[in-house]
C-alpha positions, -999 to 999 in steps of 0.1 A, spaced: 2 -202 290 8 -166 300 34 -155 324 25 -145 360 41 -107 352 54 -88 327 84 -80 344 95 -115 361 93 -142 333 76 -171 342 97 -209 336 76 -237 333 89 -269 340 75 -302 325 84 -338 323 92 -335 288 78 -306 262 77 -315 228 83 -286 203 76 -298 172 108 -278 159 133 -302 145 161 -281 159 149 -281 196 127 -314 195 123 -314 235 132 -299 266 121 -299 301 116 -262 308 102 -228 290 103 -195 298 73 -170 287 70 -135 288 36 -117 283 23 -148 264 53 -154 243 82 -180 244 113 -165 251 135 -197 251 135 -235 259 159 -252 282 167 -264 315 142 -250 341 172 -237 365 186 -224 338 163 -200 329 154 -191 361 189 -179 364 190 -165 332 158 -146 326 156 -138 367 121 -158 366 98 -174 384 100 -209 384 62 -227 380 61 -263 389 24 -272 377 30 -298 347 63 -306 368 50 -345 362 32 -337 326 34 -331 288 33 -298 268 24 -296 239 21 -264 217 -10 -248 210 -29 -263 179 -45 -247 155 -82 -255 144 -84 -242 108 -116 -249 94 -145 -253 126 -180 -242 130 -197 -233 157 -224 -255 150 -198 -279 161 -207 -271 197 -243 -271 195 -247 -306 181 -235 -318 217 -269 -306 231 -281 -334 209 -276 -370 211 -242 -385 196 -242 -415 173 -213 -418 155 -192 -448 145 -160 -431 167 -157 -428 205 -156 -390 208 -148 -368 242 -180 -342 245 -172 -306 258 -181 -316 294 -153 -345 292 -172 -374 290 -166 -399 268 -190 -412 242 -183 -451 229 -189 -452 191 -221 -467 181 -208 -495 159 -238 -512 150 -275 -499 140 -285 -521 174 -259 -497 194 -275 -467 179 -308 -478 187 -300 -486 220 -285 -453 227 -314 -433 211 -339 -456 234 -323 -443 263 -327 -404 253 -355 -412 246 -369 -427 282 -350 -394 298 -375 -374 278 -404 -363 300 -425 -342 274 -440 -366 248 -442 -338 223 -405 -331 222 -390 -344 197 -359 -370 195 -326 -354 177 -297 -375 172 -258 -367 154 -233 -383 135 -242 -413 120 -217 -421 92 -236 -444 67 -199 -456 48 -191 -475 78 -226 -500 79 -218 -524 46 -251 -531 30 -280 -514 51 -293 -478 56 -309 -463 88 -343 -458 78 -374 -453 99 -383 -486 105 -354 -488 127 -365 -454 144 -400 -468 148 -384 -494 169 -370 -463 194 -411 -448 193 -440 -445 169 -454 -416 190 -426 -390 192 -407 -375 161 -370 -385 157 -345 -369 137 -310 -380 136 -285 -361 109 -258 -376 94 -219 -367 97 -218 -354 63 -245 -328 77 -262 -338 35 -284 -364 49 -308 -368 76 -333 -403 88 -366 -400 101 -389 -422 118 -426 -425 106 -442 -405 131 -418 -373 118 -433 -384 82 -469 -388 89 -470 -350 108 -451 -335 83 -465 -348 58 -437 -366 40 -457 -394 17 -452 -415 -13 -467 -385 -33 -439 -357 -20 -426 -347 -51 -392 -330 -34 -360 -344 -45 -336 -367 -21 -368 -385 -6 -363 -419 -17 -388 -446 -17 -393 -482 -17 -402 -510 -39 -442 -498 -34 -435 -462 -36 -433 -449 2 -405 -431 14 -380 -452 37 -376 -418 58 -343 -407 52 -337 -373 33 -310 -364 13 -297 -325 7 -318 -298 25 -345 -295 4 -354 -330 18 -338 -324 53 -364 -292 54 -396 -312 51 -387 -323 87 -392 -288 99 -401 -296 136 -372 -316 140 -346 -290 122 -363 -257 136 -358 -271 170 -316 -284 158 -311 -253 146 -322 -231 178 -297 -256 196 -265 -252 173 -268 -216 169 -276 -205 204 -249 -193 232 -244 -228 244 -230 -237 211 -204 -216 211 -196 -228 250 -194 -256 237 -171 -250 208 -145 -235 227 -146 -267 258 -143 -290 225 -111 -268 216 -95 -270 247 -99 -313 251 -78 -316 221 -54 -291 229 -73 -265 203 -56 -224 213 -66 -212 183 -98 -217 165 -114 -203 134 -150 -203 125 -153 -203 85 -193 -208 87 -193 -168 99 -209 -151 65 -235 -138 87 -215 -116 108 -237 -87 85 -264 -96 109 -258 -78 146 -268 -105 166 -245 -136 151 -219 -105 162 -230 -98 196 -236 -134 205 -199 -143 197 -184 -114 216 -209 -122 243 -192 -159 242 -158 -150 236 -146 -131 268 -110 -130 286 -118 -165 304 -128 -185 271 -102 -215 266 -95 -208 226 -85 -176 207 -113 -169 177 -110 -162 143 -144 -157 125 -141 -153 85 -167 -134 65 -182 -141 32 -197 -112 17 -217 -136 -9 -239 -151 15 -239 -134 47 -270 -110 43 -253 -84 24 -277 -73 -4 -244 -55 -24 -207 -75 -16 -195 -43 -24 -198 -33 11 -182 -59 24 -148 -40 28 -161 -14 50 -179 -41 72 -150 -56 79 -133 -26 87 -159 -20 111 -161 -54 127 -120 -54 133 -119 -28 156 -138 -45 176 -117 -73 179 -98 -82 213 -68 -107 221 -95 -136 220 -113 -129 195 -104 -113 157 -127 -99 130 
């Protein structure tokens, strides 16, 4: 919340506004200044007090302060372009409200109808989410993928991001058989592969499926996304700790393209000098130097 002017404090009144300081637990009004708290109280009061303007919007509702997100990705927002099928009912940026998919029957269900909404038989099928841990005794493998199509590839990642499950037409183009010799592609009792991959030397093989997840979570939706994700759960302040590329000019230019006055989260983006591109860390220093002054009130190098 920011105030209306610089020279007349704004109040906002609320039902009730939880602090989440022991000494002031609640209070129905708060005056702000510039985009700072100047004090808590009753709403008349500090109108009077601070000559300010009294702002009745969340008259009926709750406020909260902002949170703080301190270990996101950006990625985070680009696997909503996908399909969601994890165990949890989850909120996507757009505000609708995914049901968790509770049994492999639910997730095949939900991957049928993606499927039918796809008009270009070549495309393929990507899916998000799944949590193995939480389905006693059975792994999604591609014969439950087969039952979704045998004609179009399918690709669905896990929630550890380690793991990925393919169905059989994603094995037979790519050439995943009982002779790959890559780790992390388990087989059966005969010696095929089931079709799920473990770690990425395994998730590569599926190269059609990744190259076309990877366009999706690292493009300018993604970080749209990440930032309407943010602002659901009450989010202000956001970091992004999977920034070691910010050596490369365009991971920089697509954030500050995203990250502009009317963007519902402040931005942090942390740099690793080990694997972002840099061919000597030694120059990391004078990077960053470089990249802070282009920093703005939403969004810090």
């Amino acid at each position: 919340m920011t105030s209306a002017s610089s020279a007349a404090p704004t109040v906002f009144a609320a039902r009730q506004i939880h602090t989440m300081d022991s000494a002031v637990p609640t209070a129905t009004g708060v005056a702000v200044s510039d985009g700072r708290v100047l004090a808590l109280g009753e709403p008349q009061d500090l109108v009077a007090s601070y000559q300010g303007v009294l702002d009745t919007t969340f008259a009926d509702k709750t406020i909260l302060p902002g949170f703080v997100e301190a270990h996101s990705h950006g990625i985070e927002g680009g696997f909503w372009q996908f399909i969601y099928v994890g165990f949890f009912d989850r909120t996507g940026p757009d505000g609708t409200l995914w049901s968790g998919c509770k049994t492999f029957s639910a997730v095949i269900d939900r991957l049928r109808e993606a499927d039918a909404k796809l008009a270009d038989p070549s495309e393929p099928l990507l899916a998000w989410g799944l949590d193995p841990i939480y389905f006693d005794g059975e792994r999604l493998v591609a014969s439950h993928l087969d039952i979704v199509s045998t004609t179009r590839q399918i690709f669905v990642i896990h929630a550890s991001l380690h793991l990925a499950t393919v169905n059989s037409r994603t094995m037979e183009e790519e050439g995943i058989t009982a002779d790959t010799p890559t780790p992390g592609v388990p087989k059966d009792g005969s010696g095929q592969p089931i079709g799920e991959l473990q770690e990425p030397a395994a998730m590569g093989l599926a190269k059609t499926c990744l190259r076309t997840m990877m366009v999706g979570v690292t493009n300018d939706q993604a970080l749209q996304n990440l930032g309407a994700i943010a602002r659901n759960v009450g989010v202000t302040t956001l970091t992004d700790l999977g920034s070691s590329t910010l050596a490369n000019d365009t991971v920089v230019d697509r954030w500050k393209r995203a990250v502009t006055d009317d963007y519902p989260a402040r931005v942090s983006l942390f740099f690793n000098p080990n694997i972002g591109g840099l061919t000597d860390p030694a120059e990391a220093p004078a990077m960053v130097e470089a990249l802070r002054v282009q920093s703005t009130d939403k969004l810090r190098f």
